[in-house]
C-alpha positions in Angstrom: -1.3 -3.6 -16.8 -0.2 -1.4 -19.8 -1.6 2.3 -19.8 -4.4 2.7 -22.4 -4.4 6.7 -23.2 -7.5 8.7 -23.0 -8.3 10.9 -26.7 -6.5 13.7 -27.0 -8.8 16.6 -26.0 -9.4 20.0 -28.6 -6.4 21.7 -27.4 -4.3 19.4 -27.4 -3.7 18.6 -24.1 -4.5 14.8 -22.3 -4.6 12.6 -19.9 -2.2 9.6 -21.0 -3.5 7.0 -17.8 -6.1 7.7 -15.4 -6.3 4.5 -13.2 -10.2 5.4 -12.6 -11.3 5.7 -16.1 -13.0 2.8 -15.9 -14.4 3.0 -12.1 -18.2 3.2 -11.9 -18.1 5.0 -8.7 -22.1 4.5 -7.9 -21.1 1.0 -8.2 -17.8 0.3 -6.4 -17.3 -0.8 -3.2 -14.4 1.1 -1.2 -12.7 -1.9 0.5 -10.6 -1.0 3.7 -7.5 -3.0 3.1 -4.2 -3.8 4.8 -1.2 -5.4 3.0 1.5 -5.7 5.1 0.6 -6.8 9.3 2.4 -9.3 10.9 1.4 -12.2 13.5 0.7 -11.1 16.7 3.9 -10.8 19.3 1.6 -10.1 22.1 -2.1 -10.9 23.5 -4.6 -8.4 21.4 -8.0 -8.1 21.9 -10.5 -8.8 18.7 -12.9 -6.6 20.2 -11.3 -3.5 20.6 -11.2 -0.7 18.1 -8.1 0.7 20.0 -4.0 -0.3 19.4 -3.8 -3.2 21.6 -1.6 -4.4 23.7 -1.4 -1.1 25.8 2.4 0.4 26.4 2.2 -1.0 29.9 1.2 -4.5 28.9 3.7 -7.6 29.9 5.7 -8.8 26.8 5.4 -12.3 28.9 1.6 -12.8 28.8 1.6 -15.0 25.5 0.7 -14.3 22.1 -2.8 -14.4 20.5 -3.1 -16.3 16.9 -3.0 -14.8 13.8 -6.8 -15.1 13.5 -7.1 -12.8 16.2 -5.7 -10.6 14.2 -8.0 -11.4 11.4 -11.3 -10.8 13.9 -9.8 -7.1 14.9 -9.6 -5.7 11.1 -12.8 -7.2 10.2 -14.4 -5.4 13.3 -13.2 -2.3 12.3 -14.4 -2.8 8.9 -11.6 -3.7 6.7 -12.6 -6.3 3.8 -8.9 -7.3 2.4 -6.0 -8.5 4.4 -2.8 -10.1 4.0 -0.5 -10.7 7.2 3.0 -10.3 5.7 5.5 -12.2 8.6 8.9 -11.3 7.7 10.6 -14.1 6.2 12.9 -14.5 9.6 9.9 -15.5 11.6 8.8 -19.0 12.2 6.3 -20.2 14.6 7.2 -17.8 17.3 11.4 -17.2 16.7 13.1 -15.0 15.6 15.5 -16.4 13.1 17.4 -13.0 11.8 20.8 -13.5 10.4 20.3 -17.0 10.6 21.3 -19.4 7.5 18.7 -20.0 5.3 17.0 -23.5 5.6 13.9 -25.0 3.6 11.5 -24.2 6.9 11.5 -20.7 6.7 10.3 -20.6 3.1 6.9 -20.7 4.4 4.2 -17.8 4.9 1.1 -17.4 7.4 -1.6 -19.7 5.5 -4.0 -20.6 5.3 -6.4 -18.8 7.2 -8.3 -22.1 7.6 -5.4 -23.2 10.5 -7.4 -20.5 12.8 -10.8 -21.8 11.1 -11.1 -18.3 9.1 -12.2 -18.4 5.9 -13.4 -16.1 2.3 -17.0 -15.7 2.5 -19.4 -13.2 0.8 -19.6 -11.1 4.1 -16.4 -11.4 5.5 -13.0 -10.4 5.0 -10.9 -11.5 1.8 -7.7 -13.4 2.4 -4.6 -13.1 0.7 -1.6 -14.8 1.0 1.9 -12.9 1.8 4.9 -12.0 3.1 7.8 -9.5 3.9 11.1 -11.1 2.1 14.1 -9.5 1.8 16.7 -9.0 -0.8 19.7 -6.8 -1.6 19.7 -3.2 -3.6 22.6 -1.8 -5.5 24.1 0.6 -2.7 22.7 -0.7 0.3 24.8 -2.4 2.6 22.1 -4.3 4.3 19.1 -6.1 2.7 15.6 -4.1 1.4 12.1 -5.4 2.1 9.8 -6.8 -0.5 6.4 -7.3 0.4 5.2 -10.2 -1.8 1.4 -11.3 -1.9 -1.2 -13.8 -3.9 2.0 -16.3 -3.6 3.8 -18.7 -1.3 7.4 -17.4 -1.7 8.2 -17.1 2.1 11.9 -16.6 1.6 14.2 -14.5 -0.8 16.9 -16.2 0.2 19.2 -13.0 -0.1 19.0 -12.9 -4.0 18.5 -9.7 -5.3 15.3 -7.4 -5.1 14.6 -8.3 -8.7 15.6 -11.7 -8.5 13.1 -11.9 -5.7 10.4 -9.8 -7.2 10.8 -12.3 -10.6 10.5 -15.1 -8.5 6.8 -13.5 -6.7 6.0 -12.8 -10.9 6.6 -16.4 -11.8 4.7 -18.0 -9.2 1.8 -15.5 -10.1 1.9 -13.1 -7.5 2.2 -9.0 -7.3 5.0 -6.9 -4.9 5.7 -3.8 -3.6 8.4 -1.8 -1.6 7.1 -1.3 1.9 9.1 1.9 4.0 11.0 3.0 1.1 12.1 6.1 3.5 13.5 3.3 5.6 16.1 3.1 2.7 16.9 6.2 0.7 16.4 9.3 0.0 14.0 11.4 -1.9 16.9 12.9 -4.4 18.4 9.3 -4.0 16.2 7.5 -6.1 18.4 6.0 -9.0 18.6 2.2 -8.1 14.2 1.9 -7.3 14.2 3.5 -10.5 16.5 0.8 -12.2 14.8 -2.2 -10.2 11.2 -1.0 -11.3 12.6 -0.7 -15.4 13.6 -4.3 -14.6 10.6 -5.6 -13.6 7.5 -6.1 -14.7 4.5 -3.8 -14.1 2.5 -6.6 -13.5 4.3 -8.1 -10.7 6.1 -4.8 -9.3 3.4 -2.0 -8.6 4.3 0.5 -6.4 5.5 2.0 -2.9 4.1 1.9 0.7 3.1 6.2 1.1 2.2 5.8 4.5 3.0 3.3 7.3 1.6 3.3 10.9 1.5 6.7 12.2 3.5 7.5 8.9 7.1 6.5 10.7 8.6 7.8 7.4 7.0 10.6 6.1 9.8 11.4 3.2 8.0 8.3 1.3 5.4 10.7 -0.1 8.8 12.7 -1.3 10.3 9.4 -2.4 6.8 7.7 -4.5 6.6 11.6 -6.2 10.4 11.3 -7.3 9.5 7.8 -9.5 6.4 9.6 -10.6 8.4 12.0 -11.9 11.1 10.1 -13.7 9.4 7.3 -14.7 5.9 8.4 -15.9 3.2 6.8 -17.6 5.8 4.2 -19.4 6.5 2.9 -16.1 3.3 3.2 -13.3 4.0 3.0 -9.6 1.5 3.0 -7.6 0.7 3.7 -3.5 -0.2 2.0 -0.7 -0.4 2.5 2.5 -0.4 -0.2 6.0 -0.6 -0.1 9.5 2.8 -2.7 9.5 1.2 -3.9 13.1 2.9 -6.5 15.3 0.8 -5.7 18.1 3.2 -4.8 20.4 2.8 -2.3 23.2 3.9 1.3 21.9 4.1 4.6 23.3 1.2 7.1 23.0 1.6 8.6 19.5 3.0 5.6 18.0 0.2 3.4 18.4 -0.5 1.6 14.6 -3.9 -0.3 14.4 -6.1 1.8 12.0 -4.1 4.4 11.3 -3.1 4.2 7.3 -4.6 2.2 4.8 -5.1 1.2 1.5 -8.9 1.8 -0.3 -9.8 -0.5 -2.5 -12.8 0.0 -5.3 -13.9 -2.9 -6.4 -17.1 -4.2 -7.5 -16.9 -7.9 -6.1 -15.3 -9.9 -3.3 -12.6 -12.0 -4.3 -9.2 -12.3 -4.1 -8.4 -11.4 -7.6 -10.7 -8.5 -7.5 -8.6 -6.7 -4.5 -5.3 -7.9 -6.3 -6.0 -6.4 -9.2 -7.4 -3.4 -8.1 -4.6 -2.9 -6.1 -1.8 -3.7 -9.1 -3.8 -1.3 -11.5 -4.1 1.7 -9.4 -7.7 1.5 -8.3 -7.5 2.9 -5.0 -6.5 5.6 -2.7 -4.7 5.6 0.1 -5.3 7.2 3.9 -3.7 8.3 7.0 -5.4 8.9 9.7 -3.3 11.3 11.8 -5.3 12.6 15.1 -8.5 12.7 12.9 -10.7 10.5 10.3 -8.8 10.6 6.7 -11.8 12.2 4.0 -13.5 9.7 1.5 -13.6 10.1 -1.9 -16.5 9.8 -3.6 -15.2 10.3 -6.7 -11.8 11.4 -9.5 -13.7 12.7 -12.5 -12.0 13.9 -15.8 -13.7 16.3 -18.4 -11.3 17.2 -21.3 -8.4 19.0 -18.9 -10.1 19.2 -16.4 -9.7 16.9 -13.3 -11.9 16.8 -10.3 -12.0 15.1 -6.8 -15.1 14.9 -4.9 -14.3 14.6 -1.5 -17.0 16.2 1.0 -15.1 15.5 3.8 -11.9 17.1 2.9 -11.4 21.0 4.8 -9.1 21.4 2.1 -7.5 19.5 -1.8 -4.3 20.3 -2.8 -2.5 18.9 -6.4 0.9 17.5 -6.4 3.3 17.5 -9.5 6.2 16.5 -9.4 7.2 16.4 -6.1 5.1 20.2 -5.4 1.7 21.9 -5.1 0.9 23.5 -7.9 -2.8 24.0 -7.3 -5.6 24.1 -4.4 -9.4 23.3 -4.6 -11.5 20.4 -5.9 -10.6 21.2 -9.8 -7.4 21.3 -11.8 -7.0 22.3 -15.2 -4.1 20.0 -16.6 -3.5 21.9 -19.3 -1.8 24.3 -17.1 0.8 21.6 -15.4 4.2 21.0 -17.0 5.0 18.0 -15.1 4.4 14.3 -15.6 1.7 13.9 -13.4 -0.8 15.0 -10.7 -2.5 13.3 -8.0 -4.8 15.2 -5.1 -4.3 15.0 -1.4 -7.3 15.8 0.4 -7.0 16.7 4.1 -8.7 17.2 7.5 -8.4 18.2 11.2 -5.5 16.3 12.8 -3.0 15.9 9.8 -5.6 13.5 8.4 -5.2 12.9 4.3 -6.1 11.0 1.5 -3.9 10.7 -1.2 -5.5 9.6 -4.7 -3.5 7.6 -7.1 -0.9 9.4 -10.0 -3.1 10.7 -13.2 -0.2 10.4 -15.8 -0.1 13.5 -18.4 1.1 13.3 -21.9 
């Protein structure tokens, strides 16, 4: 999608490309999403709001099906999924470091195999998967999670060769963990492989995942704010990445981060392209609740989050806080752009999308 700039206001000063300009928020519905889960390694239970298995489960007892895993999200309330099986695992095996043959180009689809299907009340399905491919200066392969496509294998091309490939069959991409890979001040070859591809088909960054496993992602998604700007969006998300396996205490995953979709119907391509276009925030649960947001409101310079829920807001430019409290007057920032990050008891926050300044 290409930014459309907001008028210039008296004194000069503007927002170039708000991603919620057009979000009626009486209207909206804020979808609880995940993007990137995998099949289940172990037995869960669809009934339980809790990580399941527990750390003292038996990694023999059998696996339950992905539609399992489906039931779970939609009884805690989530209304968009995609479960994302890396591209090395096949009906149960692990096939990592294996050659490449035609059967592992597949993903987890449709959801009709575990008789789970779209419907107005339920959750919305969207195809997926976590492919790989290699990044200039990284001596082992980078995932791409790929969705609204059937590309189930990148077949160790390139990150942009894969992410083309997910564009030409239609579908949108992000970079899951990117603190998995580099560093903050490290940022140089993301910056050349989002240039390279499309918008469109390339959106953005996983912020948080799980219990936020790699918190320098924050550090990382404000560095391609920074350099890129509003020529070049990059969006967040943010994923439990659960396998439903047994973790420790404080590592558990299920319903800890997410993605919030606004949308105003229940489709497929509604949640894909609110997510590609920036409508959204993201959460992370920590010990506590994450705050909604009931609203991102811009009056001339001034930029507002309504979050009631929030103990405290603080605005990020370029990488720092440069401003506390619900309001920010842009015409005061220097940088490229500002978001808000609205937090609570227990390291809980919400993160609203970039607001890119002229």
């Amino acid at each position: 999608m290409t930014p459309t700039p907001t008028p210039t206001t008296p004194d000069g000063a503007r927002i170039e490309h708000d991603p919620y300009g057009d979000v009626d928020w009486e209207r909206v519905t804020r979808c609880r999403s995940q993007f990137h889960l995998h099949e289940p390694r172990n037995e869960l239970d669809p009934r339980s709001p809790d990580h399941d298995p527990p750390s003292t489960a038996d990694a023999d007892d059998g696996r339950s099906s992905p539609g399992a895993l489906v039931d779970k999200y939609q009884r805690a309330g989530y209304g968009a999924l995609a479960v994302t099986e890396h591209e090395y695992f096949v009906d149960g095996t692990k096939h990592k470091g294996e050659p490449f043959v035609e059967a592992l180009d597949t993903t987890t689809w449709p959801w009709t195999e575990w008789d789970r299907e779209c419907d107005p009340d339920g959750t919305v399905p969207v195809q997926g998967a976590e492919l790989r491919g290699t990044l200039d200066g990284l001596d082992r392969l980078h995932d791409l999670v790929s969705l609204d496509n059937d590309l189930g294998h990148g077949r160790e091309r390139s990150l942009r060769a894969v992410a083309t490939d997910v564009g030409d069959r239609g579908g949108v991409a992000f970079l899951p963990h990117p603190g998995k890979y580099v560093d903050p001040d490290d940022v140089g070859a993301y910056v050349d492989l989002f240039e390279a591809v499309d918008p469109g088909t390339l959106f953005g960054v996983e912020a948080f995942n799980a219990r936020d496993r790699y918190p320098s992602c924050r550090a990382i998604w404000d560095a391609l704010l920074a350099e890129l700007g509003a020529d070049r969006p990059v969006w967040a998300v943010a994923n439990d990445d659960y396998h439903a396996r047994p973790r420790p205490a404080g590592a558990e995953r299920f319903d800890r981060s997410r993605t919030v979709l606004l949308v105003e119907e229940r489709s497929p391509s509604a949640v894909v392209d609110a997510l590609s276009s920036g409508r959204s925030y993201v959460q992370y649960d920590g010990d506590g609740a994450a705050p909604r947001i009931d609203s991102v409101d811009v009056a001339g310079t001034t930029v507002r989050v309504d979050a009631p829920d929030a103990a405290a807001v603080r605005w990020i430019a370029d990488g720092s806080a440069v401003a506390t409290g619900a309001e920010i007057d842009v015409a005061d920032v220097t940088g490229r752009y500002v978001r808000a990050e609205a937090t609570a008891a227990g390291d809980a926050v919400t993160c609203t999308q970039p607001l890119y300044l002229e």
